[in-house]
N, C-alpha and C positions, 0 to 999 in steps of 0.2 A: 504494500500500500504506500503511495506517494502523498504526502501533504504537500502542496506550491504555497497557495495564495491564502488559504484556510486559514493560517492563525497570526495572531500576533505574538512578541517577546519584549521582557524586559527584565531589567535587573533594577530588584526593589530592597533597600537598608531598612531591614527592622532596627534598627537603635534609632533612626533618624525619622522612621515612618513617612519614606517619600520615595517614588520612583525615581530613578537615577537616569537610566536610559528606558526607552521604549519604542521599539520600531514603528508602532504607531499610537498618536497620541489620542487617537479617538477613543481607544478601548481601556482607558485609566484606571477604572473602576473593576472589572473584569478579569484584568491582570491581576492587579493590588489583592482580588478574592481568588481567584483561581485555584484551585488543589493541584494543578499541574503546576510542581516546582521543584528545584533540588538545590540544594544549599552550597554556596562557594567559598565557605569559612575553610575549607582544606587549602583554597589557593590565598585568600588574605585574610587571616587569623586573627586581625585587629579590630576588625566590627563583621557585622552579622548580616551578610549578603545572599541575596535567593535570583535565580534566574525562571523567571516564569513562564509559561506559556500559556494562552487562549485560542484556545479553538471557535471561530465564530460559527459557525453552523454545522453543532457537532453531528445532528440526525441526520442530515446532507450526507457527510462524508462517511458513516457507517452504513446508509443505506448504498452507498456507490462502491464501498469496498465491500459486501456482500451482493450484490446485484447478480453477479454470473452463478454463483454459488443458490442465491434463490429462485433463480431462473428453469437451472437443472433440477430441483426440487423440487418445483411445479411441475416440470415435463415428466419427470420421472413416477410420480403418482397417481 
């Protein structure tokens, strides 16, 4: 499965409680809550850094990565 255009990222400082970068600034909010994150205190150990990511239209992109798969499923029954 390929993601292109689907999401956004950013890198958000929990000590400062502000996003730092963000590839797009429309989705602020979304990032800032997102559960898609993995923490980069292994690379700088001084404050408390998370790289996020947002998926904008998650049902979109699970129904186009299962498509051929429930295609065959229908035919097959």
């Amino acid at each position: 499965m390929m993601i292109n255009r689907d999401y956004v990222y950013g890198i958000y400082s929990r000590n400062q409680g502000q996003l730092i970068y963000a590839s797009s600034s429309q989705y602020h909010k979304e990032l800032v809550n997102s559960p898609l994150f993995i923490s980069l205190t292994c690379v700088y150990k001084q404050k408390s850094y998370v790289l996020g990511m947002y998926i904008i239209d998650k049902q979109s992109l699970i129904i186009r990565s299962m498509g051929l798969s429930l295609i065959f499923s229908v035919y097959f029954c």
